[in-house]
C-alpha distance (Angstrom), angle and dihedral (degrees) to the residues before:
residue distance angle dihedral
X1 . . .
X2 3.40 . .
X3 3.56 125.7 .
X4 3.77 131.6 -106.4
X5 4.02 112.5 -111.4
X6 4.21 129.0 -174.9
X7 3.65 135.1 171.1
X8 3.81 126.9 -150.5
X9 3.52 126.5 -170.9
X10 4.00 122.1 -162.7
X11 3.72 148.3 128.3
X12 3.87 134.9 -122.6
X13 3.92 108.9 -128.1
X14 3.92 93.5 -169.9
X15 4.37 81.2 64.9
X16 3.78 103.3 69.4
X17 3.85 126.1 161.3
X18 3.14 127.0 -141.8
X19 3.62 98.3 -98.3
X20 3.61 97.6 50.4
X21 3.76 105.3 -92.1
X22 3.60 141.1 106.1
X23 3.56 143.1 -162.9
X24 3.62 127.6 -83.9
X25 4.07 107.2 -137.9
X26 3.67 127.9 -161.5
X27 3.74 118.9 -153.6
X28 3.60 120.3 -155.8
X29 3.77 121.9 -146.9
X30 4.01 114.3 -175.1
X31 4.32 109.9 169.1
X32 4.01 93.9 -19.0
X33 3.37 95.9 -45.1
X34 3.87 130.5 106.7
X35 3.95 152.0 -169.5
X36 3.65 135.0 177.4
X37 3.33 139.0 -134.3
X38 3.95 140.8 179.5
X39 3.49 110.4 -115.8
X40 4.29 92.8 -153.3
X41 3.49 90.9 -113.0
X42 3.74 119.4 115.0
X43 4.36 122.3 -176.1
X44 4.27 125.1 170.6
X45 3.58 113.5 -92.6
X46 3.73 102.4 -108.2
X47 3.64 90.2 56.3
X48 3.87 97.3 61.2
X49 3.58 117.2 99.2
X50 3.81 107.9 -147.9
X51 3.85 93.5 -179.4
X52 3.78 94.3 58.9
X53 3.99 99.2 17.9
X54 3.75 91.9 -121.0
X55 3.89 138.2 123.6
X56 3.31 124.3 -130.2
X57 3.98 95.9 -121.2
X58 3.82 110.5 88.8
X59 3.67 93.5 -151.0
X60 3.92 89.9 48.0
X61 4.09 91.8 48.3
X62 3.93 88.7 49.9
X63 4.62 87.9 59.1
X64 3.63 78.1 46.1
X65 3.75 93.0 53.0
X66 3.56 96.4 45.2
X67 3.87 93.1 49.2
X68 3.76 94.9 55.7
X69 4.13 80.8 50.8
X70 3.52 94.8 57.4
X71 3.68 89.8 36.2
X72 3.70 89.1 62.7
X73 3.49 99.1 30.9
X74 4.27 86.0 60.9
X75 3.52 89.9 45.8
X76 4.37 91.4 51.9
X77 3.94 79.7 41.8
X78 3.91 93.7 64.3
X79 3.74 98.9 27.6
X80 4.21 84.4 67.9
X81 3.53 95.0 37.0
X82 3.80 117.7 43.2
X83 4.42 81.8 11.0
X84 3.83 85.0 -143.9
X85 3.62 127.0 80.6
X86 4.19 138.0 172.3
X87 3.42 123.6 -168.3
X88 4.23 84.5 -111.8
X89 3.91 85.0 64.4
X90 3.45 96.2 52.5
X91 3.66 98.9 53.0
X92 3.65 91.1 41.1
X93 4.02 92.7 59.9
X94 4.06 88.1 46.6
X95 3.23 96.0 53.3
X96 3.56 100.9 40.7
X97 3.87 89.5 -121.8
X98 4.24 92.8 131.4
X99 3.73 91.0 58.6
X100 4.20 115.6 105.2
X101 4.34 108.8 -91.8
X102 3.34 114.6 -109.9
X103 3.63 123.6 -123.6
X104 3.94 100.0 174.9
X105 3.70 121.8 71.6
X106 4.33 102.9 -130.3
X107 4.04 85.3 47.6
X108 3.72 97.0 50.3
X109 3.54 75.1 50.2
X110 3.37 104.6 62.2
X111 3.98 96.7 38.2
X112 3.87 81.7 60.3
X113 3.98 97.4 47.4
X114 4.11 82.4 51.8
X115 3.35 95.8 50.9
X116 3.76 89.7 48.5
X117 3.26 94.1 47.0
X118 4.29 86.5 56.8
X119 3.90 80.4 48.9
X120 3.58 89.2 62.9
X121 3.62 98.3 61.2
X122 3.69 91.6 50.4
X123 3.98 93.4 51.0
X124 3.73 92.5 29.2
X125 3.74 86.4 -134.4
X126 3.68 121.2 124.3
X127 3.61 98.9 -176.3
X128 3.79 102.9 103.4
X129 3.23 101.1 34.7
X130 3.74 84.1 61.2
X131 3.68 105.8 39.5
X132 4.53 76.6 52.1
X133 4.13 81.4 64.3
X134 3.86 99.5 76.4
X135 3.89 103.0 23.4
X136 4.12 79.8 61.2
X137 3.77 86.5 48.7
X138 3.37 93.0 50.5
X139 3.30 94.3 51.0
X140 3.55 98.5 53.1
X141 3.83 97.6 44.7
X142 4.00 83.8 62.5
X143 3.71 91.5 52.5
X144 3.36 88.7 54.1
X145 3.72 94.1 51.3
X146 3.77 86.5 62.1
X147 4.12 86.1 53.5
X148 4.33 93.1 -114.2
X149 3.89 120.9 115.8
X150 3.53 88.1 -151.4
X151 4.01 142.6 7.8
X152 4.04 132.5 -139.8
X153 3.52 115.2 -129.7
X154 3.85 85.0 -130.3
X155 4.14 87.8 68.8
X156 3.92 94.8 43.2
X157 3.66 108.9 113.5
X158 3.90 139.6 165.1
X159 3.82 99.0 -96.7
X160 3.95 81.6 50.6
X161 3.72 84.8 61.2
X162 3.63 94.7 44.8
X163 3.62 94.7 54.7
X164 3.87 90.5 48.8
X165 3.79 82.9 67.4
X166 3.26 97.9 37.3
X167 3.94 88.5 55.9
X168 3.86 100.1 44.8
X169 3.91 89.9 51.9
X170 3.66 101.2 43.6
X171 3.40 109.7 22.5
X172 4.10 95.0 34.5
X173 3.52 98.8 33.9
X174 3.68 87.9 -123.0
X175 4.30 120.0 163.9
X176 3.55 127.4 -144.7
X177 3.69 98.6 -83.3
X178 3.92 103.3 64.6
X179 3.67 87.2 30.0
X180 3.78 86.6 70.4
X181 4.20 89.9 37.5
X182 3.71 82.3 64.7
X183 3.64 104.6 45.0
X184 3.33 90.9 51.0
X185 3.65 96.0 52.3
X186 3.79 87.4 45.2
X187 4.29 82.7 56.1
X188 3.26 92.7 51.0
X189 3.53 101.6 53.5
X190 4.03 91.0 45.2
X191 4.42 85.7 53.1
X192 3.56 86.7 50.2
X193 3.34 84.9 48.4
X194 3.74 90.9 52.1
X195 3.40 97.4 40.8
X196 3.89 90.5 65.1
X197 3.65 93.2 48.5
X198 3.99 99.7 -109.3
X199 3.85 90.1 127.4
X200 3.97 132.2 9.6
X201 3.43 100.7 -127.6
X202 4.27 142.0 5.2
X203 3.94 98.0 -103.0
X204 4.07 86.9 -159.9
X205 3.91 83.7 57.1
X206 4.52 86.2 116.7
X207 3.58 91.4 34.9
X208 4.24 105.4 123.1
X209 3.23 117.8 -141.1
X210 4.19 124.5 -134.7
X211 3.96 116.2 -69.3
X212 4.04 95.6 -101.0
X213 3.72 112.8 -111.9
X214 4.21 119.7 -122.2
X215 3.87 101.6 -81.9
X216 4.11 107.3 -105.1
X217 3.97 104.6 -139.7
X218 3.85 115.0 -149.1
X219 3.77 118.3 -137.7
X220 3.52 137.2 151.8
X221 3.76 119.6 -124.3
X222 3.73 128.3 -126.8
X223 3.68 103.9 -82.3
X224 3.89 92.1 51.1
X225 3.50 93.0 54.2
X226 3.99 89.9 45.9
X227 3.87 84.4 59.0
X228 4.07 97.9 43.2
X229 4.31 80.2 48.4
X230 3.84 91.7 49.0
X231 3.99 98.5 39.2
X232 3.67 106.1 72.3
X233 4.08 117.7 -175.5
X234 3.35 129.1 -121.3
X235 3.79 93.2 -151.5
X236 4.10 115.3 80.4
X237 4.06 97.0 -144.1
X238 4.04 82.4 51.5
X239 4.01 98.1 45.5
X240 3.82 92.7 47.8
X241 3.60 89.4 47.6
X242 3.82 89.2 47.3
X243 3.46 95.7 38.9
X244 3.91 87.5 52.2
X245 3.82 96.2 49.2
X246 3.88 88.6 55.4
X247 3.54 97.0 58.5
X248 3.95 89.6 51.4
X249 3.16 85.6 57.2
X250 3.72 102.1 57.6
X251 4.11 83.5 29.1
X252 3.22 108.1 46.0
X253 4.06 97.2 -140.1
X254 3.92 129.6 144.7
X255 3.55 117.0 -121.3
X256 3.90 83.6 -107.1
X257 3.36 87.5 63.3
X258 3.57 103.7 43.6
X259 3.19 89.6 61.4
X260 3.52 105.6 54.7
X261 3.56 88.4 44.0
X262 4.16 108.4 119.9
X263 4.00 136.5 175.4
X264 4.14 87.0 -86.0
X265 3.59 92.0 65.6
X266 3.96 93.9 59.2
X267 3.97 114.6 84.8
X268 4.02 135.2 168.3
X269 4.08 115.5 -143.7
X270 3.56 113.4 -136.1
X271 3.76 89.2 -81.2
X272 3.53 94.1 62.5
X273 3.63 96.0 -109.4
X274 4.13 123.1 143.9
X275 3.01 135.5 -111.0
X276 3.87 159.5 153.5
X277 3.95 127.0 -124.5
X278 3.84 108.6 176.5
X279 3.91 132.8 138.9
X280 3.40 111.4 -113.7
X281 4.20 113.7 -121.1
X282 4.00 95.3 -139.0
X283 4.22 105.1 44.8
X284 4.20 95.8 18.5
X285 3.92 88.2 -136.7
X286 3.76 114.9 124.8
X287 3.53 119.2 -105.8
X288 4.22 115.5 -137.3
X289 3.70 108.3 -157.9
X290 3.49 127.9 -179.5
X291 4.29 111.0 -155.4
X292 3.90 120.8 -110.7
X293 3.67 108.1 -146.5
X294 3.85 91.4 -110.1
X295 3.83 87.8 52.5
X296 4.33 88.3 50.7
X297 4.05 84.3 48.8
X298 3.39 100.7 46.7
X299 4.42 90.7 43.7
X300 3.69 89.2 51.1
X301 3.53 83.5 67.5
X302 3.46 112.8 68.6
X303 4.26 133.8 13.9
X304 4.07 108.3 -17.9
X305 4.19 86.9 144.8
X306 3.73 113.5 41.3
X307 4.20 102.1 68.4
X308 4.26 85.8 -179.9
X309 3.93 84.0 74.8
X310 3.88 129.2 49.1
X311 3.91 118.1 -110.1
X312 3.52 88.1 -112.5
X313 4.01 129.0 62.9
X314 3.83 85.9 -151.7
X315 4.06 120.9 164.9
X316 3.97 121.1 -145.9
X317 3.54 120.7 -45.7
X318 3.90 88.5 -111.1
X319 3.35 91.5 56.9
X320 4.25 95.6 52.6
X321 3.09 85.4 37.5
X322 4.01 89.9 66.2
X323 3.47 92.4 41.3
X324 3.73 99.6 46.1
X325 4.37 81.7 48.9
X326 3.86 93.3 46.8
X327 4.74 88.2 43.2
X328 4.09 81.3 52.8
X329 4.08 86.5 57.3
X330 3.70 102.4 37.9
X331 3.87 88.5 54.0
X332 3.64 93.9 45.8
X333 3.40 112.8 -111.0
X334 3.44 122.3 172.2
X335 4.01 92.7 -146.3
X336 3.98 135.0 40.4
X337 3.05 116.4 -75.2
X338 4.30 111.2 -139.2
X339 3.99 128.5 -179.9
X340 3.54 96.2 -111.2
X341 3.92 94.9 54.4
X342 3.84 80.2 81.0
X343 4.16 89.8 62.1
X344 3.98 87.0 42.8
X345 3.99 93.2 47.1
X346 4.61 90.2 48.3
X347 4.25 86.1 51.6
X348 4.05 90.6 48.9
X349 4.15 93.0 44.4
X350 3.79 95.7 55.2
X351 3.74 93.5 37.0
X352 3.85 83.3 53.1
X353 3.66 92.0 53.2
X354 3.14 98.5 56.0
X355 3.95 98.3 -106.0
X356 3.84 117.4 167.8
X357 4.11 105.6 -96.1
X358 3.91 86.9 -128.7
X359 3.66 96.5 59.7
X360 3.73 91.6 44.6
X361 3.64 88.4 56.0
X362 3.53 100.2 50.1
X363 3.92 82.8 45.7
X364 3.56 88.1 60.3
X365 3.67 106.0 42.8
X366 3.98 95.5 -118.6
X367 3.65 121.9 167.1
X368 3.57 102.2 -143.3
X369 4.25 120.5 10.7
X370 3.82 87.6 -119.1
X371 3.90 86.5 76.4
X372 4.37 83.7 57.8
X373 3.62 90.0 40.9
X374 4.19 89.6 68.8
X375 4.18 83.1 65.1
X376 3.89 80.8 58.0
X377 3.35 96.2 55.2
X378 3.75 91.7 43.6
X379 3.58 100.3 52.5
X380 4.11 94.7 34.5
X381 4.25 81.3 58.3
X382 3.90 92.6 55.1
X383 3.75 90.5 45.4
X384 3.99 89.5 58.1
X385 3.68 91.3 35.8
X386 4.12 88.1 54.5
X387 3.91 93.3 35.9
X388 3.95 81.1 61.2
X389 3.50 97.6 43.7
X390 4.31 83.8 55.0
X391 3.80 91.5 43.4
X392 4.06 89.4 54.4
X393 3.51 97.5 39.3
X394 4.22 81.4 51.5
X395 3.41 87.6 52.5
X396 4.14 96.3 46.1
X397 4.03 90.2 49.7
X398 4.33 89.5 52.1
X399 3.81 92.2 45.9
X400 3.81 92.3 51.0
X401 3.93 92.8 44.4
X402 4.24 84.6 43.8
X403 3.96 82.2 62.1
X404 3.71 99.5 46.0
């Protein structure tokens, strides 16, 4: 006979984070009996649907879609394998929880870069499961410095971690900022580790990590974003990606953004002017932006009507991510070419036009205006660099006429 199986979908408003969300839970029920798990996903309180156990966020309803899939997909997977099932079983194989413990640091590892990589599929996101790719490389290239294949847990201590800095700065040329990417994955594989009761406690638990470097914001300057504006592409994927960057530029929105970005959020003020009032997904603070006439162009475009579908037809990040790499070479740039250079390059143009560093934040959604003030820094540092460059080439022109 074969068994009874439901899904629920809700959220706990008593467990708030910080920022406002919570976590959408699934409970299981297989013949009467249940279990719950979190599906990853997290959404604001007074956008959860209880009723029809949906969010109000399109792009957040579609993860939810595809976890129920796999959800039920896992559960069809046992049924015709083992052809018995609990709802115990089930959340064991989700989670991972039925696969061997491991007691040596490169395979808890990999277990954990699998079960990323089934995270993936569920987030359609790639990125972490990625970026996991060469911290886990690094890490084993330093056990192999030490001659092992492999260390216990049991034998990990804090001169172990030590050295693992030591290694990826000297040895692999490495700065502060992936030095600290790889300590922390090398924590989180020894608090997993903890967690399932291999060891007691992480030994690198007081190890510091390195002093973080200022962040470096990528932009492109004026003339490359005359060229990207002038070199239209005869491939669709590569226009709309194009097409997108641009208005980032003159918007100043993350890709996240973008594409959650629907007819509601466009207004007119009483003078008839543009603009865009959304909530940005990373800080929560509303983002006030005023319309270029390249960003009005490029909007009139595509969906300014239909508010059930995003303004944007745009594909996976992965995928614009490609394209936006592959526009980058086809316009010759010298550098890569990423999404977010677009937000980078919208801070630098207003600082460089003189607009007031409190509207720019607002523009840009920042939490606090020391977040803006990095685009200071950044364009104040190419003014000095260029003033040099003019004071040399000053100094070049007097020497030759000196020698006349």
């Amino acid at each position: 006979m074969r068994s009874t199986f439901s899904l629920l979908f809700y959220i706990n408003r008593n467990k708030v984070k910080t920022d406002g969300t919570t976590a959408v839970m699934c409970r299981i029920t297989i013949d009467g009996k249940n279990k719950t798990i979190t599906t990853g996903i997290y959404c604001r309180p007074e956008d959860w649907n209880s009723k029809k156990g949906e969010i109000a966020s399109i792009r957040d309803n579609n993860l939810l879609r595809k976890f129920r899939q796999r959800v039920e997909q896992t559960y069809e997977g046992i049924i015709k394998q083992q052809g018995v099932i609990s709802a115990e079983l089930l959340k064991n194989t989700l989670t991972g929880e039925n696969n061997p413990t491991a007691i040596s640091l490169l395979q808890a590892g990999e277990v954990e870069r699998e079960r990323l990589c089934q995270r993936s599929k569920v987030i359609n996101s790639l990125s972490s499961y990625r970026q996991s790719k060469i911290k886990q490389e690094n890490l084993r290239d330093f056990i192999r410095s030490w001659g092992m294949e492999d260390i216990l847990f049991a034998d990990i201590t804090e001169e172990f971690g030590e050295s693992f800095k030591m290694f990826l700065k000297k040895d692999l040329g490495y700065k502060s900022g992936h030095i600290n990417h790889c300590v922390c994955w090398l924590n989180r594989l020894i608090y997993l580790a903890v967690d399932q009761g291999v060891i007691r406690a992480n030994p690198l638990e007081e190890m510091r990590y390195e002093k973080a470097e200022p962040p470096k914001l990528g932009h492109i300057g004026r003339n490359e974003l005359q060229k990207l504006l002038n070199t239209p592409m005869p491939d669709k994927k590569k226009e709309l990606a194009r097409r997108a960057f641009i208005f980032s530029s003159f918007t100043g929105l993350a890709y996240v953004d973008i594409c959650n970005l629907h007819p509601h959020h466009i207004g007119k003020t009483a003078e008839g002017r543009m603009y865009l009032r959304i909530k940005r997904t990373k800080t929560k603070v509303e983002a006030f932006i005023p319309l270029h006439p390249i960003a009005i162009q490029i909007l009139s475009l595509y969906n300014t009507e239909d508010d059930s579908k995003p303004v944007f037809p745009l594909p996976t990040q992965n995928a614009t991510w490609f394209e936006i790499h592959q526009i980058g070479f086809i316009i010759g740039m010298s550098k890569n070419l990423s999404y977010h250079m677009a937000r980078h390059t919208f801070g630098t143009l207003l600082l460089s036009a003189n607009i007031p560093i409190e509207s720019i934040s607002k523009m840009m959604g920042h939490s606090n205006i020391t977040s803006t003030q990095i685009y200071a820094k950044v364009t104040d540092d190419k003014i000095s660099k260029d003033m040099d460059r003019l004071i040399e080439l000053r100094k070049t022109t007097y020497r030759k006429r000196t020698h006349q």
